[in-house]
N, C-alpha and C positions, 0 to 999 in steps of 0.2 A: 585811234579812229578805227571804226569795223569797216571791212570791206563793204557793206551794205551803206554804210554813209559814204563814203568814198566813191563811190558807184554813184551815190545820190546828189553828191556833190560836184561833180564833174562839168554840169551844164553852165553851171556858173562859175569856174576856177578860171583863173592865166595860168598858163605854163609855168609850171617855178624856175626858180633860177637854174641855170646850168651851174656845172660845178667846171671844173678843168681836169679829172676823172672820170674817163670812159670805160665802161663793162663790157665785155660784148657777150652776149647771148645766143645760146641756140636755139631757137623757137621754131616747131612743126610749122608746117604751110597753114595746118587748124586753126593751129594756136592765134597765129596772127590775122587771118578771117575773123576768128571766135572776139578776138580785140577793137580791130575794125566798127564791126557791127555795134560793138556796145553804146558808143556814146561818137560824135563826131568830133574827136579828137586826134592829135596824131597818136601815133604809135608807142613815141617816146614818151610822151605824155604821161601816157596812160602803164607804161611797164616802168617808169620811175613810181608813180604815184602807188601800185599795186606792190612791187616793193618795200615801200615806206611804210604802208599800213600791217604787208605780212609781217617784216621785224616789230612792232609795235605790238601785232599781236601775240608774237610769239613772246617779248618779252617780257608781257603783262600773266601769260599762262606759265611765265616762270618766276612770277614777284619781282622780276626788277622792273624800276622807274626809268626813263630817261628823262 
């Protein structure tokens, strides 16, 4: 999925599932503004989901599949 679908996707998703694995992050004060604004989701939401689509795309501008 592109970030530009994922973006476009958002107004209509649920929260996915949680895992029992927590990351923690360090995100600017921007960062997290610049997140906010995008879409009226939470936080988590939206940096689980921009995750998932950046490994995706990285993986695919390196020929693997998952």
């Amino acid at each position: 999925m592109s970030l530009k679908s994922l973006f476009d996707s958002w107004t209509n998703l649920e929260a996915p599932a949680a895992t029992d694995t927590d990351y923690s992050v360090g995100l600017s004060p921007d960062d997290i503004a610049r997140i906010r604004v995008l879409v009226d989701l939470d936080a988590e939401h939206i940096i689980t989901d921009l995750i998932s689509a950046s490994l995706d795309e990285l993986e695919a501008a390196n020929g693997q599949e998952t």
